[in-house]
Structures are given as structure tokens and as C-alpha cells.
C-alpha positions in Angstrom: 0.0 0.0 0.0 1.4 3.4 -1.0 2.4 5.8 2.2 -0.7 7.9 2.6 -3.5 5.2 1.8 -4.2 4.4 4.8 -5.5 7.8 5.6 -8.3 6.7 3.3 -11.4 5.6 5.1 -14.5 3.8 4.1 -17.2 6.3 2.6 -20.0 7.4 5.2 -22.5 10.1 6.4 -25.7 11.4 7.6 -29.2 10.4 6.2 -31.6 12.3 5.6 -35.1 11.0 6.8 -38.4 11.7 4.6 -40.9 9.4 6.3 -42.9 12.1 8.0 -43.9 9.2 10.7 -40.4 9.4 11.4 -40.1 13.2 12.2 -39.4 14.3 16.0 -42.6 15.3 17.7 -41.0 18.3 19.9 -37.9 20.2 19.1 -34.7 21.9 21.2 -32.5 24.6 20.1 -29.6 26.1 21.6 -29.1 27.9 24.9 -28.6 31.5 23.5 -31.9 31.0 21.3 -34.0 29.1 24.3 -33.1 32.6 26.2 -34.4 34.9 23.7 -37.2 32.8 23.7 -38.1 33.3 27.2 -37.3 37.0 26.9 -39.8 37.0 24.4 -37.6 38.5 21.6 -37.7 35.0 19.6 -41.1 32.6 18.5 -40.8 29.2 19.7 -38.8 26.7 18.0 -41.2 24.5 17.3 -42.9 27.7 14.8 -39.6 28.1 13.7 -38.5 24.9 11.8 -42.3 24.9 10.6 -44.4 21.5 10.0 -41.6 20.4 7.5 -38.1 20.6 8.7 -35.5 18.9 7.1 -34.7 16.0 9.2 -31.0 14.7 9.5 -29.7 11.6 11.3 -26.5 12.4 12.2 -23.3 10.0 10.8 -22.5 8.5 14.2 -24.8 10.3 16.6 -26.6 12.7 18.3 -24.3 15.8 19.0 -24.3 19.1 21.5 -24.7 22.7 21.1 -21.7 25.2 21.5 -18.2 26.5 19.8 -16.7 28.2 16.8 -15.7 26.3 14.0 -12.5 28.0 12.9 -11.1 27.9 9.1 -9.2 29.8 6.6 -9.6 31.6 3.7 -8.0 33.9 0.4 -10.3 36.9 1.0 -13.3 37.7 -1.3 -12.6 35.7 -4.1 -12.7 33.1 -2.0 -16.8 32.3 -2.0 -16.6 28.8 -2.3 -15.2 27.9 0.8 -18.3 29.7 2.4 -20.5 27.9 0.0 -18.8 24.7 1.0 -19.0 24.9 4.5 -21.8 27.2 5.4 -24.2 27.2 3.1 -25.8 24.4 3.4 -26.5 24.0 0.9 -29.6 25.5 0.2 -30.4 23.7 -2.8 -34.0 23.3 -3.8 -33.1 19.5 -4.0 -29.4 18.1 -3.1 -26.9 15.0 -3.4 -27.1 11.7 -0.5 -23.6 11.4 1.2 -23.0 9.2 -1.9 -23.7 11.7 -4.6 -25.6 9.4 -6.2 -29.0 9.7 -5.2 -31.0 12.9 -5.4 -32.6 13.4 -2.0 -35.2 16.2 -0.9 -33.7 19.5 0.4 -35.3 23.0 0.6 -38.0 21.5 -1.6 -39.5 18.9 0.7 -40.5 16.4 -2.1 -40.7 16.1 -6.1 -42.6 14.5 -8.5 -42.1 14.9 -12.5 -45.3 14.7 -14.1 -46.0 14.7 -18.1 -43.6 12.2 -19.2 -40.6 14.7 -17.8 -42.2 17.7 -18.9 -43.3 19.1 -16.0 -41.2 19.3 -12.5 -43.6 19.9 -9.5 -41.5 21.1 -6.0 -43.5 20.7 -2.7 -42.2 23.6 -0.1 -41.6 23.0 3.5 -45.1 24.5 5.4 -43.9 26.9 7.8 -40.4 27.6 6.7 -38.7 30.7 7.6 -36.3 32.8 6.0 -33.5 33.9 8.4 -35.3 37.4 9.8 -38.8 34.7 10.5 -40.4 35.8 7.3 -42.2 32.9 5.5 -40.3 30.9 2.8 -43.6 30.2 -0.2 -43.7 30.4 -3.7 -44.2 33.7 -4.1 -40.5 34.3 -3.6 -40.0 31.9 -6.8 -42.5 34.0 -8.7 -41.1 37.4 -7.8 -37.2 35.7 -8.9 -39.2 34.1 -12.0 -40.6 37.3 -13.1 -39.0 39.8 -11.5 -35.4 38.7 -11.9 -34.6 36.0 -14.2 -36.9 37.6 -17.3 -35.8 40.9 -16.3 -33.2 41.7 -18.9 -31.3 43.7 -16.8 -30.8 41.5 -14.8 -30.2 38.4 -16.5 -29.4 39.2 -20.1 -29.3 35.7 -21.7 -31.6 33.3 -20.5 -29.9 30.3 -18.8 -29.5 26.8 -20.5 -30.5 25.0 -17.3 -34.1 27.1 -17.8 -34.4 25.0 -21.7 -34.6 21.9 -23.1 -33.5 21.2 -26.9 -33.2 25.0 -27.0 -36.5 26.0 -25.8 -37.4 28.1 -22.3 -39.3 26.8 -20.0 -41.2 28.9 -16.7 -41.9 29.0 -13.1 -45.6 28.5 -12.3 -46.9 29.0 -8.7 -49.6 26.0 -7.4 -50.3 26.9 -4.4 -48.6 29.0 -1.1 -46.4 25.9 -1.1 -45.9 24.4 -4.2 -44.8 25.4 -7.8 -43.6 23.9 -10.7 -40.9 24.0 -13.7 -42.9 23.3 -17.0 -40.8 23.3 -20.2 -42.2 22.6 -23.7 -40.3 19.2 -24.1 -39.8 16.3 -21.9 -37.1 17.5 -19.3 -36.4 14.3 -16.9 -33.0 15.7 -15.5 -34.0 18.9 -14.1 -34.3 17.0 -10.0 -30.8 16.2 -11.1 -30.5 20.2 -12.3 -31.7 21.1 -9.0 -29.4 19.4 -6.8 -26.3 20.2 -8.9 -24.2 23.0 -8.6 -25.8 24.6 -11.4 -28.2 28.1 -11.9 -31.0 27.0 -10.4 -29.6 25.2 -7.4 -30.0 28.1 -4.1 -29.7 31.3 -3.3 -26.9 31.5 -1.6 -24.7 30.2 -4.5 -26.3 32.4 -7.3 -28.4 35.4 -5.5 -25.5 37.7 -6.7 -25.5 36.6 -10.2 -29.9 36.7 -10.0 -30.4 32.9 -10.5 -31.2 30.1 -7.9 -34.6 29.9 -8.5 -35.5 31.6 -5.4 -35.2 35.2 -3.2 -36.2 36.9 -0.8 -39.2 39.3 -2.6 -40.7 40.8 0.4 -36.6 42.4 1.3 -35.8 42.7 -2.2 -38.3 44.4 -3.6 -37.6 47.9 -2.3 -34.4 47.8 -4.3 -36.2 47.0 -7.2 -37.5 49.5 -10.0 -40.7 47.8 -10.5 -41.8 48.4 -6.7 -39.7 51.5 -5.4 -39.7 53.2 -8.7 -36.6 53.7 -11.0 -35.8 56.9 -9.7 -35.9 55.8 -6.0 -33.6 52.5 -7.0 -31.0 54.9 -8.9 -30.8 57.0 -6.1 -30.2 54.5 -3.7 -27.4 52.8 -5.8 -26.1 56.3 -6.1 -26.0 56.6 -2.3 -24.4 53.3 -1.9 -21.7 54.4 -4.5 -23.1 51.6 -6.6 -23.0 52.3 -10.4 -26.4 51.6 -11.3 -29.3 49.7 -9.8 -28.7 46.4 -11.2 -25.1 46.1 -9.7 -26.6 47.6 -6.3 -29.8 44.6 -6.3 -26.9 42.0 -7.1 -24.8 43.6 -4.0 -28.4 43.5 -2.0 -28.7 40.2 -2.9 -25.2 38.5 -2.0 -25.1 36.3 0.9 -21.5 36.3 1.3 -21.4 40.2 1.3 -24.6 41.5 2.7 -25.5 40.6 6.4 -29.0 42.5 6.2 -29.9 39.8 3.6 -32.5 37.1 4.1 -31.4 33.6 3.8 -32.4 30.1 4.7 -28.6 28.8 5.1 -27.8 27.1 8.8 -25.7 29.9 9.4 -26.0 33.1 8.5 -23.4 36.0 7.8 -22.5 38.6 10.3 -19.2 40.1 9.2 -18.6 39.7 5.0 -16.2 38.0 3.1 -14.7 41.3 2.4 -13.5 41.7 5.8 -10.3 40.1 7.3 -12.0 37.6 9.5 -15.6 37.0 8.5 -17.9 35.7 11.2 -20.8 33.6 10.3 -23.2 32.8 13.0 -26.3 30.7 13.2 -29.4 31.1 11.9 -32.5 30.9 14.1 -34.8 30.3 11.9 -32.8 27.2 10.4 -35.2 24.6 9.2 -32.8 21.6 10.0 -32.9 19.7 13.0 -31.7 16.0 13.9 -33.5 12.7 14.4 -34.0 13.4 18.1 -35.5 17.6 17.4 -32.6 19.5 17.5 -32.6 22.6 15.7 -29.1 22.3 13.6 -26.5 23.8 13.3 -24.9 22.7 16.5 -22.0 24.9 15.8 -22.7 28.4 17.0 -20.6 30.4 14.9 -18.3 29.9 12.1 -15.0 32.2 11.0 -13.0 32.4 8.2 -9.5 33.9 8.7 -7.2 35.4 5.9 -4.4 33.9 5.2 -2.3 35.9 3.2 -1.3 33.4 1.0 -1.3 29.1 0.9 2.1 29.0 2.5 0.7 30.9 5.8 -2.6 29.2 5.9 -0.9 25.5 5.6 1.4 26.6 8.3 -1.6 27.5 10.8 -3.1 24.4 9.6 0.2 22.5 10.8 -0.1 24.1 14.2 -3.9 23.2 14.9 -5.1 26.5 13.9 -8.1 24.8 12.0 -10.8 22.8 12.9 -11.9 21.3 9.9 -10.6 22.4 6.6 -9.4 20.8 3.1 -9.4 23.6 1.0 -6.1 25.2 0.1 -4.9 22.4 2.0 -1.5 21.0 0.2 -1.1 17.4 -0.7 2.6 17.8 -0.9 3.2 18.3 3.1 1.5 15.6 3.8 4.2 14.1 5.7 4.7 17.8 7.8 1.0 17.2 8.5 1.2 13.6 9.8 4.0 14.8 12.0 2.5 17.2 13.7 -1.1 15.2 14.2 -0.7 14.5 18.4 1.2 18.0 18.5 -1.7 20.2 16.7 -4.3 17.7 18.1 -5.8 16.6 14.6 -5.8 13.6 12.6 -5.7 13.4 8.6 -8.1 12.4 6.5 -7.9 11.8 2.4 -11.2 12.5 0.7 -10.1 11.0 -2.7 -12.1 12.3 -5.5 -14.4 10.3 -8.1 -13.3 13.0 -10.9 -10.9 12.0 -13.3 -7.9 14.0 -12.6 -6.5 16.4 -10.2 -4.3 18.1 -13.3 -5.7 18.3 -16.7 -3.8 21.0 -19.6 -7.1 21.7 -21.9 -6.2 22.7 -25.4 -8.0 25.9 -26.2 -9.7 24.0 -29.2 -10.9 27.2 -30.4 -7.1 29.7 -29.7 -6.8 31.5 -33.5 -3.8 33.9 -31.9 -1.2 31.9 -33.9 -2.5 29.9 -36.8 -0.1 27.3 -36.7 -0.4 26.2 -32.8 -4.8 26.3 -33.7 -3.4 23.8 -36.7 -2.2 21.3 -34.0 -4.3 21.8 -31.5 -6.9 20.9 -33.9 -5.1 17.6 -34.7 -5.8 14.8 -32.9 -2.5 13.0 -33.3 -1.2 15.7 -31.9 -2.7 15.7 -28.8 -2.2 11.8 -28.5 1.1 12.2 -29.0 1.6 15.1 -25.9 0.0 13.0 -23.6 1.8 9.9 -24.8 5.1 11.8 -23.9 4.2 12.4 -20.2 5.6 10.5 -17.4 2.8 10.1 -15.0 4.5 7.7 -12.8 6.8 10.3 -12.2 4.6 13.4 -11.4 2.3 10.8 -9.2 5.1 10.0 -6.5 7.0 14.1 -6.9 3.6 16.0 -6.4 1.0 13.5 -5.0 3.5 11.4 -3.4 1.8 7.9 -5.1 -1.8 8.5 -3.3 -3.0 9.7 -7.0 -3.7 7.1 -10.0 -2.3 8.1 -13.2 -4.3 8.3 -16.1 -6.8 10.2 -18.7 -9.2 12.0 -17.9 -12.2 9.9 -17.5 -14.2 9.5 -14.2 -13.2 6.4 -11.5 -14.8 3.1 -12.5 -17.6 2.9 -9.9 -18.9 6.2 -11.9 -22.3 5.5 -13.7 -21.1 7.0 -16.7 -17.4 5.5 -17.0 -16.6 4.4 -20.3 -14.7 1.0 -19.2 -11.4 0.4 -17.4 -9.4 0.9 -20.7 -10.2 4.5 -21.6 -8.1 5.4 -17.9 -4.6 4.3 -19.9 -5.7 5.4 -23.9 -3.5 8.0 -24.5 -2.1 8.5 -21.1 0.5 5.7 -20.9 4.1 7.1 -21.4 5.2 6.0 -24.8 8.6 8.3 -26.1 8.5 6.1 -29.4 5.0 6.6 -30.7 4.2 9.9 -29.6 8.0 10.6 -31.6 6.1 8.7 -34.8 3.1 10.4 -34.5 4.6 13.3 -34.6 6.7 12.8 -37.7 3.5 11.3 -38.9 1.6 14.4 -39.2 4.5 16.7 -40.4 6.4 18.1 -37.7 9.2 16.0 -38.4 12.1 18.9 -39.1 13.9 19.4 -36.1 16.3 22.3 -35.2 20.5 21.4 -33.6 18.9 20.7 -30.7 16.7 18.2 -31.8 13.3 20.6 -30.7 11.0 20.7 -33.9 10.5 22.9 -36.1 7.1 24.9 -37.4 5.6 24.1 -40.6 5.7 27.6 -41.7 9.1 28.3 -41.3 9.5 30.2 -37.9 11.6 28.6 -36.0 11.2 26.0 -33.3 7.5 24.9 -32.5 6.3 26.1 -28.8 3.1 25.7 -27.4 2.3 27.8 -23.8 0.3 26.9 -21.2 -1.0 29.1 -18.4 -1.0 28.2 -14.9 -2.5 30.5 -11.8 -0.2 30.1 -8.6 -1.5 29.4 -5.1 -4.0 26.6 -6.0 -5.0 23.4 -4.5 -2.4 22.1 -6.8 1.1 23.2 -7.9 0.0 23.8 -11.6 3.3 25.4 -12.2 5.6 23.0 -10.7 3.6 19.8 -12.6 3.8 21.8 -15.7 8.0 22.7 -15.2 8.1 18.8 -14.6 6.1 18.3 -18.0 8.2 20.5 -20.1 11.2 18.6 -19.0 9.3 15.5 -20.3 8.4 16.6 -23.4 11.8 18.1 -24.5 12.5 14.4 -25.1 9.8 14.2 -28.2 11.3 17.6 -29.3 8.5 19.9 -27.9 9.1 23.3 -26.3 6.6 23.6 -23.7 6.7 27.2 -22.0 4.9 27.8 -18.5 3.1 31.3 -18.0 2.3 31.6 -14.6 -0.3 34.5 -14.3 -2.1 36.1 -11.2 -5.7 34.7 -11.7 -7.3 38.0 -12.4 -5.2 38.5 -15.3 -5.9 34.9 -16.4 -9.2 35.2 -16.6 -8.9 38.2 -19.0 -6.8 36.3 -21.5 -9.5 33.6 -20.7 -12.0 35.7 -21.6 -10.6 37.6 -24.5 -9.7 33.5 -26.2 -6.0 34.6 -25.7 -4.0 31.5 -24.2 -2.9 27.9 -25.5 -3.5 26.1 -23.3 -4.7 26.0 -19.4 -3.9 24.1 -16.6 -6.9 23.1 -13.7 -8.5 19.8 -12.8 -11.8 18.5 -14.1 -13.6 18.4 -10.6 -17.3 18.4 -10.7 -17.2 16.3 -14.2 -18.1 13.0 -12.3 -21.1 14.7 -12.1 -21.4 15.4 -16.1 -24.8 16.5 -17.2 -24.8 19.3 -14.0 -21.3 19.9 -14.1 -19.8 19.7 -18.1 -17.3 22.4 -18.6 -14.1 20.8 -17.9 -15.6 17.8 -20.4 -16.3 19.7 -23.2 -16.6 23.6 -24.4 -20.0 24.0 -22.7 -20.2 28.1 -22.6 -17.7 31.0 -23.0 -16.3 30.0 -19.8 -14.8 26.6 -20.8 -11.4 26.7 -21.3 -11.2 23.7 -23.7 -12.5 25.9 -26.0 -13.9 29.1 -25.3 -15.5 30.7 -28.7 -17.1 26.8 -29.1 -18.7 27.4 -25.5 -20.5 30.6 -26.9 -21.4 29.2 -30.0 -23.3 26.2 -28.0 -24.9 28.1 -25.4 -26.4 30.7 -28.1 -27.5 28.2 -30.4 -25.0 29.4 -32.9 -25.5 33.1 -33.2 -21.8 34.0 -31.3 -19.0 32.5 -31.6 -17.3 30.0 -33.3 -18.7 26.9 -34.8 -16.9 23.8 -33.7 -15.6 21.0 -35.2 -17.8 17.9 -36.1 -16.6 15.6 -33.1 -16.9 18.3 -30.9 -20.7 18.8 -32.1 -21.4 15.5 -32.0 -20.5 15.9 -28.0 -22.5 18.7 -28.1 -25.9 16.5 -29.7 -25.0 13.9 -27.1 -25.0 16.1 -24.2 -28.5 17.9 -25.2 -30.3 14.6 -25.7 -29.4 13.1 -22.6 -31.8 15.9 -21.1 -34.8 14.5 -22.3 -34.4 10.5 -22.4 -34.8 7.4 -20.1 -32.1 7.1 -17.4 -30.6 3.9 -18.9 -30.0 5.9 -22.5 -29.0 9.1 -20.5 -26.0 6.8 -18.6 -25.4 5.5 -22.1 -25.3 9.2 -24.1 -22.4 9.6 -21.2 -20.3 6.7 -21.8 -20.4 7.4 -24.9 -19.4 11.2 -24.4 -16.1 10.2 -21.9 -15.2 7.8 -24.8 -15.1 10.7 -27.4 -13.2 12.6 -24.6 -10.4 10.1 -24.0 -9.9 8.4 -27.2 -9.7 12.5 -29.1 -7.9 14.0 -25.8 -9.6 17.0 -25.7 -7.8 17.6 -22.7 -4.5 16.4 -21.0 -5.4 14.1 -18.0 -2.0 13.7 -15.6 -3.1 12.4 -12.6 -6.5 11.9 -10.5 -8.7 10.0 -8.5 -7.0 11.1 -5.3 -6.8 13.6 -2.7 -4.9 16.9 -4.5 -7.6 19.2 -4.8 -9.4 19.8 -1.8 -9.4 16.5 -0.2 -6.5 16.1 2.1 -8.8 17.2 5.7 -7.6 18.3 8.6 -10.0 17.6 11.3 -9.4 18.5 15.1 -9.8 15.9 17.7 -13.1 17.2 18.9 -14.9 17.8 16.1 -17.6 15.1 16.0 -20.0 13.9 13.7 -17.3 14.2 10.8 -17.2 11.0 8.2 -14.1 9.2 7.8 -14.0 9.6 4.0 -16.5 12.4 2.5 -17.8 12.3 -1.2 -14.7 15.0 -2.8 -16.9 17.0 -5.2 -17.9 20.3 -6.3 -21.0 19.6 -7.5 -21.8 18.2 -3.7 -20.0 21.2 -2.0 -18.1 19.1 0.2 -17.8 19.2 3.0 -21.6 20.0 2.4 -22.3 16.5 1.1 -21.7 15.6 4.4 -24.1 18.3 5.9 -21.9 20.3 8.4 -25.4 21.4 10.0 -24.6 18.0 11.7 -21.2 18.7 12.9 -20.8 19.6 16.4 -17.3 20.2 19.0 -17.4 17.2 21.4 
């Protein structure tokens, strides 16, 4: 067994119970809240948590109120880790501990009705938004109408809201119920819901006006429609806000605006913005445990800035954190194990079901230089890059042999793997073919040095790839080792490594090569697709392709026929049978490994975001949680339930 597996433990969690038989008959809450209570400043909890609270049975037991759960963070651009640990998540529907099985969440049960066609989302009676307003579907009407077709607001109209290109709407039933009706058969949209995709919660897309929910009865005195346009552009004015549109998105951030409504176990207090930003809980939180709890147990939650991964790794080391994976480095593993008894935590790997913790995507659709958007457009010579990587290598430098080399494709317990043999096509170091292929396909002139030589006469062939420092994994440093590698098949590999802002400019402007990240999330393909293929103008494999699917061809740049063939794949599987959705997948990974769209190094381990560091007396914390983005771990593992022993 390679040094480090043993920190891997068997998969478990909490369960989430939806026999109503089953629910607690009385509920608790914590002392602080049981004292407003009887100083008359607070309802009872039992009006609280309503008729319909979401009822957790904790991974190993029941736990006890109290403490601050301490972790660190980046600084603003650092939202995700709030929406990890925080959040919730407040998905209408979200993931079992698994990640395989929808289960109900803010909605409180779901039924699709019409072959698929129509979604229909039963609301928890009674529910609360965080200042004891009520939670009912008028606050999906007023985000419906009043936000999402509200141009703007939301300019384009989002791909989640259509099927085979067509819009569907929001209808209200009743107080507590309301329903998603599209014009074609839509059978994935429960699967929509809980993903980390548009319509999935407010907390994760209020800024950005999606999540399929808000808070109309605060909201709606920033809003033109009620307070007038003048009124709205004054306030905005007053804020120093440059328009109303970018003052409602402020209004309506839950990581920035404590005055905000939200439905999240804990609640913000101090914003991401600040240097330590305080989170505390919610009293109106509609989760409690098996024996009436009102969750979370934690009483408050604080993110510290780090100034950058070096300093938060060292407070990590020294016990500084309770619980925290993110921005957590694989490669001090062994500084971490030594220091367990001393900082008085134990290590945990959460080993990922995602195909690989590095990927390099060609930018399928770069046209900066027309002879590197010849190659990358050739699939030999994309086989013949990966062939000339040493995986072996990278796996025991940078993920010290916890990581399993390979393509790109998800682990094999993955509904949608392809087979066992698409983790080695391509991705097997081979110096002799990926040499012949590349003298196959032309490039075989080669300069004194033995480095190849363009096709058009300029010298030695380069191709660039951009790398942001300070990440989960040391893009940079894999990518030095890389260009070593390839020097031996005569390629000249140059590392850019930007500061992330400036990356995402090039990014967005289609001006880089190539780009080095992982494909998390894509276990989860149909909610999660952009590190698979170009899915919108935010997909690095291919940027211009990403715009010209999400608009239905009117921007953009029209991809090549294998890549639209992914594309037809991808938007049929919306609207079939399960068993020829899991097959419209396979088939996609296939397409993915055998043309190399994108680079897979090394993956199914613990790299990004799932070495944890978990203090002693932290309880209620799984021995191995589900590593994903689409489940917001540690959220998967709903840290409502967590609790300081």
C-alpha cells in the first residue's frame, strides 16, 4: 500500500429521513436561542423549523450545542469555501452522502409529471427565511418574473431554464408548491436542481440573480418595478453603486450583505470582504436532527485570511483549524502527519471520483497563432503530448503515489465511466509513438537541438500553457516537470504563470494555448460539463465553441464535427430514459479520452481539496466524505450536523 493510503477511510454520512412518521414530535434549540425565547424576543422553535423541517440523522450520533468552528480563507474571491462549509447548501433539491442519489432538500418532495415535462416542487409549510419571514412560492414568482426575465438583470436566459433550446417557466400552485414546466420532456432537471448549477439556491447564485428563489418581500424595495426607477437609482447612487442592477446584485449576495434574508444554517454577520468574517447561526434554520434539534450545533463559524497558501498550511500544521481541506497541500502531507498529536488533529484523504486532479485543456478554439490552432486541432497531436508524459513520475513528486495516473475519465464505480481501458488510452508514457506520430503528421524537421520545427518556417514549435499560482495544486511546478518531459519528443513547452485576475482576462478575450486546472465536478457530467467539453464561454477547452453552443450558434465560433457531436449527445441526454442518458455519457467520456480534448495527468486522489484536517473534537465528521464540487463538500456531508465534542 502506497504511504498515505491508509488515511483513506470507508465512505459514510448522515441520512436524511423523509418518512414524515419518522419526524421528531418536539424540538430543542440552543441555549442562546431558548433565552431569547423566554425573553420574548424570539417565536418558539417548534414555529420556527415549521411542519416540515428537514430532518438529518447524524453520521455516528446525536451531537451538542456550543463552539466556533475555525477555518481559513483567500479573501473575497474566496466564496466557495463559504458555500462549501456554510451554506448548506440550500439547494431546492441536493446529493445523498453518496452523490448518487437525489434526495429532498429546501423543496420537501418532487414529482415529474408529463412524461418529464413538468417538475412539480413541494415547499416546507412553515419555513422561515433567516429574519422569521415565510419561505412560499411567491419568492419563486417574484425571482421568476421579477429577476430572471428581467433583462437587466439576467441578459441571456440560462441553459438549465431549456430543453432542446427551448425556455421553460416557473408557475406558482399553491402557497407551497410550484412547478418548472418546459415545452419538451425534461427528466433531468431533480438532477438540475441538486447540482451546482443556476437554479440550485440562493446563496450560491443570488448575486448573479439565479437560484430559483429570493427573498421578494426584502428585495423588492431595491427593485424599479416596486420602489420606482428613480428611488432605485438614487439608492445605488448613495451606496456608491454604479447603477441599480449592480446595487440589487450587491443587496442580494449572501457572502457580502449581512442585512440579507437567507435560509442557510448559518447566517453572515461580518462579509467575506473583511479580514476575519464571522458567520453565525441562523435561528430560523429549518434543519434539525433525528431526536428535534434545531441544527447547526455549531454556534458560529470564522473564516481567517491567510495571506497566501504557504501561511494558511502553516496554521493548519499548528492546529489552527478545525476542519478544513481547501487550500490544503497534498505535498506536506508528511509535515501534517508529523505534527497530528502535537496540533491535536488527525488526517483524513477524501479521494475524489473526478478523473484528474491536473488536466492541460487545449483551447480548441485559440486562433492567436494559426499554426499552434493547426495542432491543436489535430488529434495526433494531442495523443502524442500525452503519450510523452511521465505520470509515474509526477504521481510520487507531487502526489507522493496517493494519486492514480491516467486520462481523464471519471473512476470506474462512476455510472457514466466508459470501461477500465479508456483510464490508460493516450495517457501511458510511450517516447516512441508519440516521436512517430509526430513525424507522422508533419512536424518531423527538427532544429541542432533536436526541438521541432514549425511548418511555416519560424523557428522552433512552442506551445504555452497558463497556470495561476496558489492553487490546491502546484500547476506550475507539474507543468516545469512536463516540459522537461516533453523536450525528449522535441517539444518546447513554456509555463506562464499569471495572477488569476489577469488569467481570466486572457481567458476571456480567447487569448491563451492552453490551461492548466483539474476536471472536478465532471463525475457529475450533465450538471457539471465544462471541464468535459466547451460547454459556454467559460470553458477553457474551447472558449468561442462554448458561446457558440450556449447561443444556439449566433456568437461565436462553430466547432468542429466531433466536438458537435458531443455537443448532440450532451443535449439529448436531457430528455431520455435514465438507462439511455447513462449510455449518451459513456459514450461522451469515450469521445473525450480516445480525441484528448484535454490532457489528463493524474486523478482519483486527494490533491484538490481533499486532504482534511480535522481537530480531535470535532464530531460527527465521516471518515471519508464524497470529494466534489458539484456536492460542495464538505456539504455532502451536511456540516449542519457537525458539532465540538
Amino acid at each position: 500500500m502506497k504511504p498515505g493510503r491508509s488515511l483513506i477511510g470507508n465512505l459514510e454520512g448522515p441520512t436524511i429521513i423523509t418518512d414524515a412518521s419518522a419526524f421528531p414530535k418536539a424540538f430543542k434549540e440552543a441555549p442562546a436561542l431558548a433565552q431569547l425565547v423566554k425573553d420574548g424576543k424570539l417565536p418558539p422553535v417548534a414555529e420556527r423549523v415549521g411542519q416540515d423541517p428537514i430532518v438529518i440523522k447524524p453520521v455516528h450520533g446525536i451531537g451538542k450545542y456550543g463552539g466556533t468552528w475555525r477555518r481559513g480563507f483567500t479573501g473575497p474571491g474566496d466564496r466557495w469555501n463559504t458555500l462549501r462549509a456554510v451554506s448548506g447548501p440550500d439547494h431546492l433539491l441536493f446529493w445523498d452522502y453518496t452523490g448518487n442519489s437525489v434526495v429532498p432538500n429546501i423543496a420537501r418532495n418532487f414529482e415529474l409529471q408529463e412524461g418529464g415535462r413538468v417538475t412539480v416542487l413541494h415547499l416546507r409549510r412553515g419555513m422561515k427565511w433567516s429574519d422569521g419571514k415565510p419561505l412560499t412560492a411567491d419568492d419563486f414568482v417574484f425571482w421568476y418574473e421579477d429577476l430572471y426575465l428581467e433583462k437587466a438583470l439576467v441578459p441571456t436566459p440560462s441553459s438549465t431554464m431549456a430543453i432542446n433550446g427551448k425556455q421553460g417557466k416557473l408557475e406558482k400552485v399553491d402557497p407551497f408548491t410550484v412547478r418548472f414546466v418546459f415545452p419538451d420532456p425534461y427528466p433531468m432537471l431533480p438532477d438540475v436542481l441538486a447540482g451546482s448549477t443556476a437554479l440550485t439556491g440562493h446563496a450560491a447564485n443570488g448575486q448573479g440573480m439565479m437560484g430559483s428563489f429570493a427573498p421578494a418581500h426584502y428585495l423588492k424595495q431595491f427593485h424599479p418595478k416596486y420602489a420606482g426607477q428613480a428611488a432605485v437609482e438614487q439608492m445605488a447612487k448613495d451606496a456608491k453603486f454604479d447603477g441599480w442592477v449592480n446595487f440589487l446584485k450587491f443587496k442580494n449576495d449572501y457572502a457580502l450583505n449581512p442585512e440579507l434574508p437567507v435560509v442557510t444554517p448559518w447566517r453572515v454577520v461580518t462579509p467575506i470582504s473583511t479580514p476575519t468574517s464571522t458567520w453565525e447561526r441562523n435561528p430560523y434554520s429549518v434543519w434539525v436532527d433525528t431526536d428535534g434539534n434545531q441544527l447547526p450545533y455549531i454556534d458560529k463559524v470564522t473564516f481567517g485570511l491567510a495571506e497566501n497558501l504557504e501561511v494558511l498550511n502553516l496554521r493548519a500544521i499548528a492546529g489552527e483549524y478545525d476542519l478544513q481541506a481547501r487550500h490544503i497541500d497534498i505535498g506536506k502531507l508528511p509535515v501534517f502527519l508529523e505534527n497530528q498529536e502535537k496540533g491535536g488533529y488527525k488526517v483524513y484523504l477524501d479521494i475524489a471520483d473526478y478523473g484528474s486532479d491536473m488536466i492541460m485543456k487545449f483551447n480548441l478554439s485559440y486562433e492567436g497563432d494559426a499554426e499552434i490552432a493547426k495542432w491543436f486541432q489535430n488529434v495526433d497531436f494531442r495523443r502524442a503530448l500525452s503519450l510523452a508524459i511521465d505520470r509515474d513520475q509526477i504521481n510520487e513528486v507531487f502526489w507522493l503515489g496517493t494519486g492514480t495516473p491516467g486520462s481523464v475519465v471519471p473512476s470506474e464505480s462512476n455510472k457514466y465511466n466508459p470501461g477500465p481501458e479508456y483510464r490508460k488510452l493516450w495517457s501511458t508514457l510511450d517516447i516512441a509513438q508519440a516521436n512517430a506520430l509526430l513525424d507522422k503528421i508533419g512536424l518531423d524537421k527538427k532544429d541542432a537541438n533536436g526541438m521541432r520545427l514549425r511548418t511555416d518556417g519560424k523557428g522552433p514549435l512552442s506551445v504555452e500553457i497558463m497556470t495561476f499560482g496558489g492553487q490546491f495544486v502546484q500547476y506550475t511546478r507539474i507543468s516545469e516537470m512536463i516540459r522537461e518531459q516533453w523536450k525528449k519528443v522535441g517539444i518546447t513547452l513554456v509555463v506562464a504563470e499569471v495572477e488569476r485576475s489577469l488569467g481570466e482576462k486572457r481567458h476571456t478575450a480567447n487569448d491563451f494555448q492552453m490551461y492548466a486546472w483539474n476536471n472536478d465536478g465532471s463525475e457529475h457530467l450533465f450538471t457539471f460539463p465544462g471541464h468535459v467539453f466547451p460547454f459556454d464561454g467559460n470553458s477553457s477547452g474551447g472558449p468561442l465553441f462554448g458561446k457558440w453552443f450556449q447561443s444556439a450558434g449566433k456568437e461565436g465560433k462553430e466547432p468542429p464535427a466531433r466536438l458537435k457531436e458531443v455537443m448532440q449527445k450532451f443535449q439529448k441526454a436531457f430528455g431520455v430514459p435514465e438507462a439511455e442518458k447513462v449510455q449518451l455519457g459513456k459514450d461522451i467520456w469515450k469521445i473525450a479520452a480516445e480525441d484528448v480534448f484535454a490532457i489528463g495527468v493524474v486523478g482519483l486522489g486527494a490533491a484538490a481539496q481533499g486532504v482534511r484536517v480535522t481537530k480531535n473534537n470535532m464530531g460527527n465528521v465521516p471518515a471519508r466524505m464524497y470529494n466534489s464540487p458539484d456536492g460542495k463538500t464538505p456539504a455532502i456531508s451536511r456540516p449542519a450536523s457537525f458539532y465540538f465534542k
